[in-house]
C-alpha positions as CSV (number, residue, x, y, z in Angstrom):
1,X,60.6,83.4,-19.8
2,X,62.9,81.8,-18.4
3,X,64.7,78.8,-16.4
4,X,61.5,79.5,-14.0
5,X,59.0,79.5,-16.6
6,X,60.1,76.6,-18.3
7,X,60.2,74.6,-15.3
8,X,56.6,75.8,-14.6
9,X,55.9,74.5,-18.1
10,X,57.1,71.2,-17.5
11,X,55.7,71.3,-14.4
12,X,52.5,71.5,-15.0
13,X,53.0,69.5,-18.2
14,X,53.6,66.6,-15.7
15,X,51.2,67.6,-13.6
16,X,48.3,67.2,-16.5
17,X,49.9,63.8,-17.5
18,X,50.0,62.7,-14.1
19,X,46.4,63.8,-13.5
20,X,45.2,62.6,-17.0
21,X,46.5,59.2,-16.2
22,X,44.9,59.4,-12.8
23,X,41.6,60.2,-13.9
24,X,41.8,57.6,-16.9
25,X,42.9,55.1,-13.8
26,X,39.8,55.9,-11.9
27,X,37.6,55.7,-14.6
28,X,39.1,52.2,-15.2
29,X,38.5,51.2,-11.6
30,X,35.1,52.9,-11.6
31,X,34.1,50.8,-14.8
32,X,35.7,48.0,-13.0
33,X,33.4,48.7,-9.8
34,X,30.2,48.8,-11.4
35,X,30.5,45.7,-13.3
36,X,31.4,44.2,-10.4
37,X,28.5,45.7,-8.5
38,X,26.0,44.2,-11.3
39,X,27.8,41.3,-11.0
40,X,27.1,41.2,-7.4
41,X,23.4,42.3,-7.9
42,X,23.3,39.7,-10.6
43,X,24.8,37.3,-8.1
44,X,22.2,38.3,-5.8
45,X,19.2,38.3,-7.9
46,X,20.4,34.4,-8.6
47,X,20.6,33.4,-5.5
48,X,17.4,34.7,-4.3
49,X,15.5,33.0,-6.9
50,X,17.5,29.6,-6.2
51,X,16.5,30.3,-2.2
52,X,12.7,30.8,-3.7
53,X,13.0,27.6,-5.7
54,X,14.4,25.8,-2.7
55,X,11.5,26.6,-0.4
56,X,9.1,26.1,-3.2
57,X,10.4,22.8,-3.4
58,X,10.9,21.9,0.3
59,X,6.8,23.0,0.3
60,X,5.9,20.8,-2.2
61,X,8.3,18.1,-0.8
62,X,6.5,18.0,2.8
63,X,3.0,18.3,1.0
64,X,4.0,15.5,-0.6
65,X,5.4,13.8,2.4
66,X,1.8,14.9,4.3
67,X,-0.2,13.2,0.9
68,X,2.1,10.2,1.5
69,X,1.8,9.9,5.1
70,X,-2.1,10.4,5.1
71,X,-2.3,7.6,2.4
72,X,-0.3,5.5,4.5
73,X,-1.9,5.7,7.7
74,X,-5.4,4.9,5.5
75,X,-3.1,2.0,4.0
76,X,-2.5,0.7,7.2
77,X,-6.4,1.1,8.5
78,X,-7.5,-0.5,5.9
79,X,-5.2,-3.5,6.7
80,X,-6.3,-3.7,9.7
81,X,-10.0,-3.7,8.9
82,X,-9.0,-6.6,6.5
83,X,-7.5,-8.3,9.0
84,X,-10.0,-7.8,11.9
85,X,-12.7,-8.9,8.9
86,X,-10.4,-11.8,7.5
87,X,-10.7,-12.8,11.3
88,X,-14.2,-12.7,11.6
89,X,-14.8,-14.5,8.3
90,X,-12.2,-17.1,9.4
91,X,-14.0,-17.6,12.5
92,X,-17.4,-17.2,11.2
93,X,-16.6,-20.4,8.5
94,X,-14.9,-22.5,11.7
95,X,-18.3,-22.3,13.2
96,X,-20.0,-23.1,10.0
97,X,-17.6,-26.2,9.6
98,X,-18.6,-27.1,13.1
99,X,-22.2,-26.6,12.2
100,X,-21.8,-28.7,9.1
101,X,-19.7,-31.3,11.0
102,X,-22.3,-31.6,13.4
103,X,-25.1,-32.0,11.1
104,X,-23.0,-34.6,9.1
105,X,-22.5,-36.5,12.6
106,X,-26.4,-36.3,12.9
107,X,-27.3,-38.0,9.5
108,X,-24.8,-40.2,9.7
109,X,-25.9,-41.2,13.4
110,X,-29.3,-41.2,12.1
111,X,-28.5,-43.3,9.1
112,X,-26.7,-45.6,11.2
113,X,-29.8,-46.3,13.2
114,X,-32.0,-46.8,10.4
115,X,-29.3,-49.7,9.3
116,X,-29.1,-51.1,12.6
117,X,-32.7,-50.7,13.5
118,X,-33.7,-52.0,9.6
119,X,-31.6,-55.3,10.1
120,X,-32.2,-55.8,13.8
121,X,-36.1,-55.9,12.5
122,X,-35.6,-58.1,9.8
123,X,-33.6,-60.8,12.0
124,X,-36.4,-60.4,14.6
125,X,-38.8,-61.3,12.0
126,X,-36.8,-64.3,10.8
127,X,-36.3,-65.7,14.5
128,X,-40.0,-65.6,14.8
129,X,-40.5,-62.7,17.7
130,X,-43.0,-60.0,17.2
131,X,-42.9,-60.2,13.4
132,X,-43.9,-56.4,12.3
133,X,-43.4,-57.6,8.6
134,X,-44.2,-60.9,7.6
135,X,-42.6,-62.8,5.2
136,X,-44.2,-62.4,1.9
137,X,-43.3,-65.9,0.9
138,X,-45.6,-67.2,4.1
139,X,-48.4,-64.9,2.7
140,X,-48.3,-67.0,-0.9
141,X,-48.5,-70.3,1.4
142,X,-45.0,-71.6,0.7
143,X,-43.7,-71.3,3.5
144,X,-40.9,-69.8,3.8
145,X,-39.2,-70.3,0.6
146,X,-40.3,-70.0,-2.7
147,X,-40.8,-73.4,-5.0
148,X,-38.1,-74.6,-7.2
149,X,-39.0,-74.6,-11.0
150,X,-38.9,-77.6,-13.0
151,X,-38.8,-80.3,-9.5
């Protein structure tokens, strides 16, 4: 063999290294490739279930918000029935006061008259006009006083 063949030899020699190193090269960057592809899917997979949560949550959130608002608005009607009845019963008792005021002013008008009427009679009957009760004392003929004891 000769100069030729030996240059084949090394040749190809080189050749095989240069292709076993190439090959172990893209194995390493195939390895490399697929864990990065799972990583990605991984990545994927992750984020996908966080979007899921998200809108989960954001449902539950406005449900929420809905249960909230809805017991607010009957909050707020039942405040204003309060109120509107609070009013009533607030004006109901002012007429009741009135009512009672009134009737207070009545006795106390008719009490008065009794008093006035009561003495007015009794000074009628001591002046001697129209005397619609007599004097009791005049009835047990003393006149009009009683006797003293021990004269």
């Amino acid at each position: 063999m000769g100069a030729a063949g030996v240059i084949a030899a090394l040749l190809r020699h080189t050749i095989n290294q240069v292709d076993s190193r190439t090959r172990h090269d893209l194995s390493v960057l195939a390895e490399h490739r697929r864990r990065l592809e799972l990583d990605m899917h991984k990545r994927e997979l992750e984020l996908s279930q966080r979007e899921k949560a998200m809108a989960r949550r954001a449902t539950v959130t406005a449900i929420r918000l809905g249960s909230h608002a809805r017991a607010l608005d009957e909050a707020r009607n039942a405040n204003t029935a309060l109120r509107a009845k609070n009013s009533q019963l607030m004006q109901e008792i002012e007429e009741v006061n009135d009512e009672r005021n009134q009737l207070i002013t009545a006795e106390l008008t008719l009490a008065h008259d009794r008093f006035t009427s009561k003495t007015y009679g009794g000074l009628r009957a001591v002046v001697g006009s129209e005397q619609s009760h007599p004097d009791p004392h005049a009835q047990a003929g003393y006149g009009s006083r009683p006797p003293r004891s021990g004269s």
